[in-house]
LOLUM-347890 format. One line per 4 residues: number of its first residue (from 1); their letters; for each residue x, y negated, z of C-alpha. Coordinates in steps of 0.5 Angstrom, whole numbers, plus 500, padded with zeros to 3 digits. Last residue first. Example, Ala and Ser with C-alpha at 12.3 -4.5 7.8 and 13.67 -1.06 7.14 Angstrom:
// LOLUM-347890
2	sa	527/502/514  525/509/516
//
This chain:
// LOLUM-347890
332	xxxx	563/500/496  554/500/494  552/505/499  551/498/504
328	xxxx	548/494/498  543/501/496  540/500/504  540/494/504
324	xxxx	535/494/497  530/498/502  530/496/507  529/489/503
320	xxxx	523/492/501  522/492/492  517/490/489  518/483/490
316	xxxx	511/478/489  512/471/490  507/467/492  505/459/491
312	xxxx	498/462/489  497/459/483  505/459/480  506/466/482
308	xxxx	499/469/480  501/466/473  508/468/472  514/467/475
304	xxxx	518/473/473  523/479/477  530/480/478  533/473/477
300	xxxx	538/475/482  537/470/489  543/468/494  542/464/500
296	xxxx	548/460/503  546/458/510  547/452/514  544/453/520
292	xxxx	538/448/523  535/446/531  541/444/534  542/438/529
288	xxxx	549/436/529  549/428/527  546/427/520  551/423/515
284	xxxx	548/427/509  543/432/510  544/438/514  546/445/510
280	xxxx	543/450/505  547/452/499  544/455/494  545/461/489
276	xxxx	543/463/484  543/470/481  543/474/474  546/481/474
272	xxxx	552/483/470  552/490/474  546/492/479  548/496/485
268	xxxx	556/495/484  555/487/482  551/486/489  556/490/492
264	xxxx	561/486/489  557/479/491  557/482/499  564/483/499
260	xxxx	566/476/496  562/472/500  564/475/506  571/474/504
256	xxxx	570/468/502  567/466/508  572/468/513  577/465/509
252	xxxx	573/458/510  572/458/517  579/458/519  580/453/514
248	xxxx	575/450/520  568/448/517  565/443/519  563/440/512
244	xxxx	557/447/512  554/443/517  548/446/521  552/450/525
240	xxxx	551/455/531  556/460/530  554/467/526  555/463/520
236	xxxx	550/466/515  549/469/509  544/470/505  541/476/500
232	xxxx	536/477/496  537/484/493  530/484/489  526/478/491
228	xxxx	523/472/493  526/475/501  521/476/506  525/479/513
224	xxxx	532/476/509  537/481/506  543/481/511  549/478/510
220	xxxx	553/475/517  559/471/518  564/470/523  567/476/525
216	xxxx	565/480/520  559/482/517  556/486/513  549/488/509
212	xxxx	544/487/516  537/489/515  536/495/518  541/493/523
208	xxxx	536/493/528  540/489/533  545/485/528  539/484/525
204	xxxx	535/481/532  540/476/534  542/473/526  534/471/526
200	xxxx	535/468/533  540/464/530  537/461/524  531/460/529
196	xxxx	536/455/533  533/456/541  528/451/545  522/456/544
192	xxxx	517/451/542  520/445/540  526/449/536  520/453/532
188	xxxx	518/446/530  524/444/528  526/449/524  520/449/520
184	xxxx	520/441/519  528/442/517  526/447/513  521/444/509
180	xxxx	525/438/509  530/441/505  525/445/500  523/438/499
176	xxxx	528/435/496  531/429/500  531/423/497  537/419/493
172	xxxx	540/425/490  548/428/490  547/434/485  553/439/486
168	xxxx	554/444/481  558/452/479  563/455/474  565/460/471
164	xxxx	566/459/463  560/463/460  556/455/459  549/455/458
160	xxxx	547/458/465  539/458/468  538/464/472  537/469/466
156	xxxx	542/466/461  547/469/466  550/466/473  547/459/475
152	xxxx	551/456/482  549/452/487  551/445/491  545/440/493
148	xxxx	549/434/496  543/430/500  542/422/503  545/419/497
144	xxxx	544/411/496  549/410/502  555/413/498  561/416/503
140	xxxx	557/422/503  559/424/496  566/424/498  564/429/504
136	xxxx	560/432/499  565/433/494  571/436/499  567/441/501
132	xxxx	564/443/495  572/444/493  574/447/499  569/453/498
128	xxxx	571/453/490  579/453/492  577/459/497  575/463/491
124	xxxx	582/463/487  585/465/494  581/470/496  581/473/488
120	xxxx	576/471/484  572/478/482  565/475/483  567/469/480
116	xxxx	567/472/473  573/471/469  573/470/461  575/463/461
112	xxxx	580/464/465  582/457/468  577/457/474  572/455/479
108	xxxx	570/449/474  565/445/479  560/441/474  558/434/477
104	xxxx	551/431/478  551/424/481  546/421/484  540/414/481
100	xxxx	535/416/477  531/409/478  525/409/483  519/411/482
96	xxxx	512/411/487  504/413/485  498/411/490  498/404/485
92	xxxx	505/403/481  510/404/487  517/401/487  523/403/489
88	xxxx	530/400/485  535/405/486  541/401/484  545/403/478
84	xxxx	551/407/475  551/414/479  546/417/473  542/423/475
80	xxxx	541/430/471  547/429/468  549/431/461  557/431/461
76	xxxx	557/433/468  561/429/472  568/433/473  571/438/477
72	xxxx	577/442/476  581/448/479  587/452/478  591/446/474
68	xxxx	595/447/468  592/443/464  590/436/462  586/431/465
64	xxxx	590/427/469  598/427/468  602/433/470  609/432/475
60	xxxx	607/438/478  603/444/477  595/442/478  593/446/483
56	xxxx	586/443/485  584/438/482  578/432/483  574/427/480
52	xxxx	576/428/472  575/424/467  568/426/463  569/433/459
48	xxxx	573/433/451  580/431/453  581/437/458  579/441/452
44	xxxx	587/445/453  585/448/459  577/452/458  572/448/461
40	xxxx	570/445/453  568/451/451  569/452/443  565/459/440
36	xxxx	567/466/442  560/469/445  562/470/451  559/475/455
32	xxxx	553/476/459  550/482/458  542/483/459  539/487/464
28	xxxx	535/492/464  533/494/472  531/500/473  538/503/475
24	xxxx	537/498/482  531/503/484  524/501/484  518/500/487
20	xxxx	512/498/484  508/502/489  511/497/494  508/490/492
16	xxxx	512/487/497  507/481/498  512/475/500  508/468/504
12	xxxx	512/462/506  511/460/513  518/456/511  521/458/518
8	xxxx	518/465/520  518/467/512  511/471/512  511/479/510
4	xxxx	504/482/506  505/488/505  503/493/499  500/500/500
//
């Protein structure tokens, strides 16, 4: 029979439509590869992206925005927002607009083209967790940003255009609505019971390990109570912080050893799968909030949007996140 599961923080309800249940061989994916034409991320095609605002690893003695770095980052060519300009707020009757004013940047995580992130080596992959550090704090400096939105899109499935590795960072003027729901559902489960709910849920699944990926002495991945979909999984610090910038060096190795053990079982199960994930961490400038935990959530593009979805504001996931541990834990 299908259950229903609500997400104790965004009251979000999932129905795991179990007599839909598959294994992690059932799902068609579609390869993402190379296609052979010009890439404009590769080294050598410095010239052809905005100026860069941040390198790492660039040999020395080597100018501006040419090759021989190991991690780039630059203004997206084709922005969603524009950094030039005042927000100008107005309202038009019961509606409000502003200017499209933020910054949209393109994190390019590695020279090889052909190089999955999935396989970074650690001290390749740590360059990409510094590098949305670092941004945001910059970022932060700007008072007309109130949020840095860092995510990744991997196969044509979740949203990428380019093959070569690489993942964004949009800073906006307003607070998305995914964030403030958190914050609001943090907040009122903190009213009530005085603890982090983020670290409630880390509690319980270290004790009922039925949901628990791996761990490590810093971090947790599990797949969540509710997820939106198959071998959803997050990752979490399992220390109270509600700022990803707070990190340690320390800290940062950490996660991408976890990070990087919990995206290889992900590829074992399902290989070449689409997926994005999103980093969920405090708005800019905020002091240290006890009632909100930074995360990362990780979503394959395993199942569609359709009418019912979109109607309802239900996701149906047909396989339990029980079940898709299970599979993630055999996977290494």
């Amino acid at each position: 029979m299908p259950e229903l599961r609500k997400d104790p923080i965004l009251g979000r309800w999932i129905i795991i439509s179990k007599e839909r249940s598959q294994r992690p061989t059932d799902f068609v994916i579609e390869e993402f590869k190379s296609t052979g034409g010009f890439c404009p991320l590769c080294p050598g095609n410095e010239k052809t992206t905005p100026s860069e605002v941040m390198v790492l690893g660039r040999e020395p003695g080597l100018p501006p925005n040419s090759a021989g770095w190991q991690l780039r980052v630059v203004p997206n060519k084709f922005p969603a927002l524009v950094i030039e300009g005042e927000l100008l707020k107005e309202g038009e009757g019961l509606y409000d607009r502003m200017n499209g004013i933020g910054a949209h940047e393109v994190v390019v995580e590695s020279p090889g083209h052909e190089d999955r992130f999935v396989y970074l080596p650690p001290e390749q992959m740590i360059l990409v967790f510094k590098a949305f550090k670092n941004r945001i704090l910059d970022l932060s400096r700007d008072p007309r940003f109130l949020y840095v939105m860092v995510f990744k899109n991997y196969g044509r499935a979740a949203g990428a255009s380019l093959e070569h590795p690489h993942s964004q960072l949009v800073a906006l003027p307003i607070l998305p609505r995914m964030v403030t729901s958190e914050l609001e559902g943090t907040l009122s489960y903190y009213k009530y019971k005085d603890r982090c709910i983020y670290c409630d849920i880390i509690r319980q699944e270290l004790q009922q390990d039925i949901r628990l990926v791996c761990q490590n002495d810093r971090f947790v991945c599990l797949t969540p109570f509710a997820p939106r979909s198959p071998f959803e999984m997050w990752i979490l610090p399992k220390q109270h912080s509600s700022s990803y910038t707070d990190q340690s060096e320390e800290s940062l190795e950490r996660l991408v050893n976890i990070f990087s053990e919990s995206m290889r079982r992900l590829d074992a199960c399902i290989p070449n799968v689409p997926y994005n994930f999103v980093l969920h961490t405090q708005p800019l400038r905020s002091a240290p909030l006890e009632h909100y935990h930074w995360h990362f959530e990780i979503v394959p593009k395993l199942t569609s949007i359709a009418g019912f979805e979109w109607g309802s504001g239900f996701y149906i996931n047909p396989m339990p996140p029980e079940d898709t541990c299970k599979y993630l834990r055999e996977a290494l």
